[in-house]
C-alpha positions in Angstrom: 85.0 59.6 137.8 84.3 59.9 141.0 80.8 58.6 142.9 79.2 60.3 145.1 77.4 59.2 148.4 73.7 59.9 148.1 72.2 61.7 150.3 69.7 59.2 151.4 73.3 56.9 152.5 74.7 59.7 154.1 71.8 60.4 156.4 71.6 56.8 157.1 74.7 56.6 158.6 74.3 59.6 160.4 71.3 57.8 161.9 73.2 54.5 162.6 75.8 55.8 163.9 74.0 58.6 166.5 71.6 55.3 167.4 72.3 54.4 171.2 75.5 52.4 171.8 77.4 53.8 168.6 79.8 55.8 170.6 82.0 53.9 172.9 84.3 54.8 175.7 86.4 56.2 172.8 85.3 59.9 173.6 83.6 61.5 176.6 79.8 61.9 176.9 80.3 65.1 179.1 83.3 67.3 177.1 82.3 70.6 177.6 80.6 72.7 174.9 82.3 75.2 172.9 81.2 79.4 172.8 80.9 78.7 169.2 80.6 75.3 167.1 78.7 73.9 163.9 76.4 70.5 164.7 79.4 68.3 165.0 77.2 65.2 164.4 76.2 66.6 161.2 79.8 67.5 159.9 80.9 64.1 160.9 78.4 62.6 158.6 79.2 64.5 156.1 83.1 64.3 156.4 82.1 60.6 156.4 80.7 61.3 152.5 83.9 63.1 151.8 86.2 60.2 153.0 84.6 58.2 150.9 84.4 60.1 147.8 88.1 60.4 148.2 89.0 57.0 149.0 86.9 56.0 145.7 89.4 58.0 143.4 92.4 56.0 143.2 95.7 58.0 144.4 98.3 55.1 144.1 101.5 56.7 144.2 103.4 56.3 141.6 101.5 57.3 139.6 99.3 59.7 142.1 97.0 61.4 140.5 96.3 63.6 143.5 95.1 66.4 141.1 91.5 64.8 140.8 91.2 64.6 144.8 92.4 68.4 144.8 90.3 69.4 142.7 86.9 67.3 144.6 87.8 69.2 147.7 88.2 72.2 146.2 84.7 72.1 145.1 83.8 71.0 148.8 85.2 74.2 149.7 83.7 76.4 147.3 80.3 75.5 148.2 81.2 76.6 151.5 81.7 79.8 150.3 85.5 79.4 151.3 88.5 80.1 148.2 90.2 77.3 147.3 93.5 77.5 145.3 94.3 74.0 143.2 98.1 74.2 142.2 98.9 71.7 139.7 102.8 70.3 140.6 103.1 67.9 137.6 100.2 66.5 135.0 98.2 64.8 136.9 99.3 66.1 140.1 98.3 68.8 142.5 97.5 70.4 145.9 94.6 72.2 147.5 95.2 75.5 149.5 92.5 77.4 151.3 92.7 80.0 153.8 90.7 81.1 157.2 92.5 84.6 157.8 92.4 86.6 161.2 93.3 89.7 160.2 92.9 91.5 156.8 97.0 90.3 156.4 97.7 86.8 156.3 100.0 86.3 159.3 102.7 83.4 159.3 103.9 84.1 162.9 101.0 82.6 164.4 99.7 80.7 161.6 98.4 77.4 162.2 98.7 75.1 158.9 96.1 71.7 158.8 98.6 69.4 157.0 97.5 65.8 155.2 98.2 64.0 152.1 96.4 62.5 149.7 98.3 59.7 147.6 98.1 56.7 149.0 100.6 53.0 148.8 99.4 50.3 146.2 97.4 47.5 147.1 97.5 43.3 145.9 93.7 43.2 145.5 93.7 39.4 145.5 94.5 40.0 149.2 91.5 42.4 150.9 88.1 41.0 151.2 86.7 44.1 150.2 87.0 46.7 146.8 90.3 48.8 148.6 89.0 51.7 146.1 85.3 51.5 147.0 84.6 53.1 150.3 83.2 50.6 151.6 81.7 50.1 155.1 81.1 46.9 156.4 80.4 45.6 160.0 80.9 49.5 161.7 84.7 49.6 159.7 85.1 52.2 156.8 87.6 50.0 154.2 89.9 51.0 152.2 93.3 52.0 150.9 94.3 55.7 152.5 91.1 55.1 155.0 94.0 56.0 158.2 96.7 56.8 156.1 96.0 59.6 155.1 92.5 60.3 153.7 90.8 60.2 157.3 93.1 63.3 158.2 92.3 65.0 154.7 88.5 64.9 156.0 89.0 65.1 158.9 91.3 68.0 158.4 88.3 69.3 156.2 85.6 69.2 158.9 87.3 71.2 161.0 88.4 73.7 158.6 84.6 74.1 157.2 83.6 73.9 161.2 85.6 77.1 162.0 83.9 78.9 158.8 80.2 77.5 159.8 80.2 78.9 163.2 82.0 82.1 162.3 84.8 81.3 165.0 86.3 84.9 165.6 90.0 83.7 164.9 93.4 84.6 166.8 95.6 83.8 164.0 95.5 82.3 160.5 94.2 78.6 159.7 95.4 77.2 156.6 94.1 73.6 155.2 96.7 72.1 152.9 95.7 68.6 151.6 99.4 67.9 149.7 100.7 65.1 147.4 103.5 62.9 147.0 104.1 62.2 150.4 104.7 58.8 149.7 107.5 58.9 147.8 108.1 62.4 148.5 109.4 62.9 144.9 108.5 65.9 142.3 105.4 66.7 143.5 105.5 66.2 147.2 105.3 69.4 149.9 109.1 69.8 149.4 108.4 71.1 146.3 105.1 73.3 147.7 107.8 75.2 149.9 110.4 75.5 147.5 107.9 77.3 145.4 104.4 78.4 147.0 106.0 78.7 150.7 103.7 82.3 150.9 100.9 80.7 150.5 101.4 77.9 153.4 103.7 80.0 155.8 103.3 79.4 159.2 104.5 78.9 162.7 102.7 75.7 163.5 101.2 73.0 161.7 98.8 69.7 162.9 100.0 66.3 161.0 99.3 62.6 160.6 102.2 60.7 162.7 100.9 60.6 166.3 98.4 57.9 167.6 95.5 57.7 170.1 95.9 54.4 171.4 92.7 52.2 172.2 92.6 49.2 174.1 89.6 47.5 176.1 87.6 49.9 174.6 89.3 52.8 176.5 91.6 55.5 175.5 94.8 55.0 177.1 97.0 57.6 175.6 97.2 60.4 173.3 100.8 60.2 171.3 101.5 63.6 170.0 104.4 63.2 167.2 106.8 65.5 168.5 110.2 64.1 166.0 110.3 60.6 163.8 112.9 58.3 162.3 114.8 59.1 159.1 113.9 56.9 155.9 116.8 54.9 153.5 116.3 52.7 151.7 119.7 50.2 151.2 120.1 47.5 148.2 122.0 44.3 149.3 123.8 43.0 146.0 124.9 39.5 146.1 127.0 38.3 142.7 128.4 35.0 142.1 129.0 32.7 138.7 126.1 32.0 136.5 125.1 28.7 135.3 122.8 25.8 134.5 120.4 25.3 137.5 121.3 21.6 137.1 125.0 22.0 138.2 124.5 23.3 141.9 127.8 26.1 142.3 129.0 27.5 145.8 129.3 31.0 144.8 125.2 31.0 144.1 124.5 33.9 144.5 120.8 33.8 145.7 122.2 31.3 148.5 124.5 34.1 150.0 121.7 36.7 149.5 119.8 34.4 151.6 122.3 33.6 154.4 123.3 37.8 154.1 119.4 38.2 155.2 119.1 36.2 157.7 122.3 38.0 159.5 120.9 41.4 158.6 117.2 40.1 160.6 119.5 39.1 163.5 121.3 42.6 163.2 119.9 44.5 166.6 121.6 48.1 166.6 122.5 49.4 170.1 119.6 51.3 172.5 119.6 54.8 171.9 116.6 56.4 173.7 116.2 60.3 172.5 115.3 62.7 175.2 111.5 62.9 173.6 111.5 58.8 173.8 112.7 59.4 177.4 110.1 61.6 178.1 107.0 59.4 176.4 107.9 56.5 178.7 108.4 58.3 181.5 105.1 59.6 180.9 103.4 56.3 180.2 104.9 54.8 183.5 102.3 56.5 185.0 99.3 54.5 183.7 100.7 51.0 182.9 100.7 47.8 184.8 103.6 47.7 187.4 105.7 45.3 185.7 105.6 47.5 182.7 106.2 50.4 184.7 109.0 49.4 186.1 110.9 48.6 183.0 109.9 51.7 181.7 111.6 53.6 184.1 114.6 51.3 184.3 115.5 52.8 181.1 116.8 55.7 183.2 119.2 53.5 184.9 122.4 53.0 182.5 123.3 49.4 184.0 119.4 48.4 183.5 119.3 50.3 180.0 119.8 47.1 178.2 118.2 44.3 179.4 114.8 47.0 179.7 115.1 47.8 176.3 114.8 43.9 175.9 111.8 43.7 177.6 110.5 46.5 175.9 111.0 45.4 172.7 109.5 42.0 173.3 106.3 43.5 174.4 105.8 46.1 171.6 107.8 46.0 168.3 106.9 49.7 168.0 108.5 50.7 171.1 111.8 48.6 169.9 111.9 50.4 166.4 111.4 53.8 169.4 114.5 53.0 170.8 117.3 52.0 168.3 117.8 52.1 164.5 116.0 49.6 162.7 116.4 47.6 159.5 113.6 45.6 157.2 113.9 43.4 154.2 111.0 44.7 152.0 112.1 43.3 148.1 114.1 40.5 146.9 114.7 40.2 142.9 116.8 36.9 141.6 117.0 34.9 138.5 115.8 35.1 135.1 114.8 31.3 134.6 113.5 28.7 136.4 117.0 26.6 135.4 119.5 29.4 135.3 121.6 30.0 138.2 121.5 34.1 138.3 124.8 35.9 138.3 123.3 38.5 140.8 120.2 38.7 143.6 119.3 41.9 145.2 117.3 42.8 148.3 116.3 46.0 149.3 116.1 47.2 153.5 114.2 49.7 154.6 116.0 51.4 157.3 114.5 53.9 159.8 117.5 56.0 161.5 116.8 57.7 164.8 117.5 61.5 164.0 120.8 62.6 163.8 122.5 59.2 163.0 124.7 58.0 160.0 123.7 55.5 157.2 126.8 54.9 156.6 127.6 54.3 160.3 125.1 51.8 160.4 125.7 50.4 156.6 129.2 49.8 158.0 127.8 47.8 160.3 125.9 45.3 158.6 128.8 44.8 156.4 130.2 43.6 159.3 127.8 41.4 160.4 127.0 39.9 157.0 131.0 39.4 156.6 130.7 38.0 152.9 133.0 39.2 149.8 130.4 38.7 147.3 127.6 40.7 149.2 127.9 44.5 148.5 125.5 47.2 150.0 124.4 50.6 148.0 122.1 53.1 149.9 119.7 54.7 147.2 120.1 57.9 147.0 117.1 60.8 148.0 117.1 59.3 151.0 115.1 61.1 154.4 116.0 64.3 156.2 117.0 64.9 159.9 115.1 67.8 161.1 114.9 68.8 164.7 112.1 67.8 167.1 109.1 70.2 167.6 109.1 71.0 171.3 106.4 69.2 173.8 106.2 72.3 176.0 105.2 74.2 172.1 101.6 76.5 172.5 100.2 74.1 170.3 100.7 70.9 172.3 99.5 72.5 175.4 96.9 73.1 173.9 96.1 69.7 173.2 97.1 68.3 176.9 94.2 71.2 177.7 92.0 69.4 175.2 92.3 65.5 176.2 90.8 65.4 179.7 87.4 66.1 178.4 87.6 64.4 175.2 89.3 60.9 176.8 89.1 61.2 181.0 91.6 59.6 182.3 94.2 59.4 179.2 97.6 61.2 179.4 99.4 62.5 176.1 102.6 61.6 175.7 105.8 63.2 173.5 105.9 60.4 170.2 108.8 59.9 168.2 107.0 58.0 165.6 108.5 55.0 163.4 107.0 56.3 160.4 108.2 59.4 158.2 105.9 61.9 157.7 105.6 65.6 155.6 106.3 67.0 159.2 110.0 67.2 158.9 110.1 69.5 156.2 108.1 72.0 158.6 110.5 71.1 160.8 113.4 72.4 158.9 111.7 75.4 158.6 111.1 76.1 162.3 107.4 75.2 162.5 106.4 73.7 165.6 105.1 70.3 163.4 102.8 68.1 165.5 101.4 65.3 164.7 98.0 64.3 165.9 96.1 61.2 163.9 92.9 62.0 166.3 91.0 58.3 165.6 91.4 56.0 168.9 92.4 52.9 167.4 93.8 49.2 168.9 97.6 48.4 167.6 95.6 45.8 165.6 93.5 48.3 163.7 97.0 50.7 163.3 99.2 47.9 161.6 97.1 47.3 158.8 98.1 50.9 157.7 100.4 50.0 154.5 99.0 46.5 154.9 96.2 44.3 153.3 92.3 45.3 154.5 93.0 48.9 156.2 90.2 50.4 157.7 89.2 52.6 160.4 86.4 52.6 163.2 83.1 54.5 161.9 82.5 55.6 165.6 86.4 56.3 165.7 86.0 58.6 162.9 83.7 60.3 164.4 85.1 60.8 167.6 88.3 61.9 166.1 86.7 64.8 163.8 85.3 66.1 167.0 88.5 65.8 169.1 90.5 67.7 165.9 87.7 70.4 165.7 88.1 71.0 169.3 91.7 71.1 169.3 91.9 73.4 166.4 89.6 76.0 167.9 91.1 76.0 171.3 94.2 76.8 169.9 92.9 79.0 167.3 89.7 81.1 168.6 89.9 84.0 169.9 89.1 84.2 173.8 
């Protein structure tokens, strides 16, 4: 059951956080005002509310459970006086659809679709200081599990959809808010199922994501990263067998001992620079507002006898911008042994792999066979792994829009093309020929982004309000009628 901010918490919030020195440099004091906007303040407070509701009903996936969420934001929407449609995918599992039309006739030409998700990765609670399913805000940080990835967006996503409605924004073409499921695992109930079988319902021409990142540091917004394409997920099992045995009689062929040395070939494993023509473009971009030294490198990528040893420097500096630039392989799982004094017969290990687009797995499984060069280690790629879609275009209505946006929401940042590290729902747009960006809109430090997936996650109260602001404006210059 699911607990709901009082009112007396959600307007003291609203007052802490609109106190004096509650906004940082994250957003601009001067962007200009809209023709026609709700009390953004307000709708950030209560988006606030809805985050946490939604972060207090637990959407681990497996199992999910994304049909309770649906259905809470479906009764958000209601009481706006806007139709909500819940459609259940599995027991326990569903989607919320809801509509903002133009025209009398829906029209997926110009559609704009709001995409999030709203299952979220298990925790180890031993490991967060805090409940990760209680919405709880401590120290100006909103905790919990799905708080950036990907319940922010959902109400985020929300607030702008129900901002649109509130200020009776005469529209130019459709908005459609989608909060989807399964994303995770992208399984039976995820959006690849939602356009095998309700694609009328969600057909459009573009579509606003999680995947991109506005980058804070010093307490200044240095870029905006629009996701334009992303890496391909696999995930590949590393068998190791040997003889098995009493632990007291130490045998060469042990086979957690060549798991081990396997894995510790696999870590050294660095697949060759491949920068994509978006990653081209994202540094070349960023050159222009780094430190010299870090310019230079950047641009030295463009040089084929530099391409190397700048990749190299790259890398060391950010292990995002490596994972940008070539294929990438991580141990996540290692299984072994039944007993503490039986010598297993077989140890497994499983890599996540994150293929730039358009590459082989078995191209690059070939490869770590090679490296690992070791009879008794075998490698399996699970099946249902990612798909390869084609990038949306950084030149695209819809990202203009955005470069139009940024000046007054962050002076002085640039955006940049992203090719992000992470999978996201996007490429199944993709395949489809929608113009799939994606925008996470909260300025956050590196710091702040890598406990996404990780122990403690938890996102800036004055971030999450900036972002529903920038997100709100973004959405109605790109779909308000001039």
């Amino acid at each position: 059951m699911v607990r709901r901010f009082t009112a007396t918490l959600v307007l003291l919030l609203g007052m802490a956080l609109a106190a004096p020195g509650a906004r940082s440099q994250q957003s601009s004091p001067v962007a200009s005002p809209l023709p026609a906007q709700p009390n953004l303040a307000t709708l950030a407070t209560e988006a606030q509310a809805w985050l946490a509701d939604l972060i207090r009903i637990n959407t681990t996936n497996p199992p999910g459970n994304e049909l309770a969420a649906a259905n809470y934001i479906a009764t958000v929407l209601r009481r706006e006086n806007i139709t909500a449609e819940v459609l259940e995918l599995a027991p326990g599992r569903g989607v919320v659809v809801a509509r903002l039309q133009s025209r009398p006739l829906p029209d997926p030409s110009r559609a704009l679709l709001l995409l999030s998700h709203l299952d979220v990765v298990g925790v180890d609670p031993a490991k967060w200081s805090v409940d990760a399913f209680g919405g709880v805000i401590k120290d100006g940080y909103f905790y919990g599990r799905g708080a950036i990835d990907d319940k922010g967006m959902v109400a985020a996503n929300l607030a702008a959809f129900i901002g649109l409605k509130r200020a009776g924004v005469r529209l130019n073409r459709d908005v459609i808010f989608l909060a989807d499921a399964d994303e995770e695992e992208f399984g039976s109930a995820s959006l690849r199922v939602v356009i095998e079988k309700y694609w009328d319902k969600i057909a459009c021409a573009f579509a606003l994501n999680e995947g991109g990142r506005v980058l804070l540091q010093d307490g200044k917004t240095q870029y905006v990263g629009v996701q334009a394409s992303e890496k391909v997920p696999y995930n590949v099992s590393v068998i190791s067998t040997g003889g098995a045995g009493h632990g007291s009689v130490p045998r060469p062929d042990n086979a957690v001992v060549h798991l081990a040395a396997a894995i510790q070939k696999i870590a050294a494993y660095q697949a060759p620079v491949q920068p994509t023509t978006l990653t081209r473009r994202y540094f070349e971009r960023l050159a222009t507002i780094e430190d010299d030294d870090t310019a230079r490198w950047m641009r030295a990528l463009e040089t084929p006898q530099r391409l190397e040893l700048a990749a190299g420097r790259l890398s060391e500096m950010s292990p995002v911008w490596s994972s940008m630039l070539r294929d990438s392989v991580a141990p996540t799982e290692l299984r072994a042994g039944v007993r503490s004094n039986v010598v297993p017969s077989e140890a497994r290990a499983n890599l996540n792999v994150r293929l730039l687009p358009g590459n082989s797995i078995d191209a690059l499984v070939a490869q770590l066979q090679k490296a690992v060069n070791d009879p008794q280690i075998r490698f399996v790629v699970v099946p249902d792994g990612g798909v390869s879609a084609p990038p949306s275009s950084p030149d695209s209505e819809l990202f203009q829009a955005i470069e139009r946006v940024v000046p007054q929401q962050f002076p002085g940042a640039v955006v940049v093309p992203y090719l992000s590290t992470g999978a996201t729902d996007s490429a199944a747009l993709r395949l489809r020929n929608v113009q799939a960006l994606g925008l996470l809109p909260f300025p956050l430090t590196e710091a702040d982004e890598q406990r996404v997936h990780g122990d403690d996650e938890r996102l800036p109260l004055a971030s999450f309000r900036t972002g529903v602001e920038f997100l709100y404006r973004v959405v109605y210059e790109f779909a308000a009628a001039k």
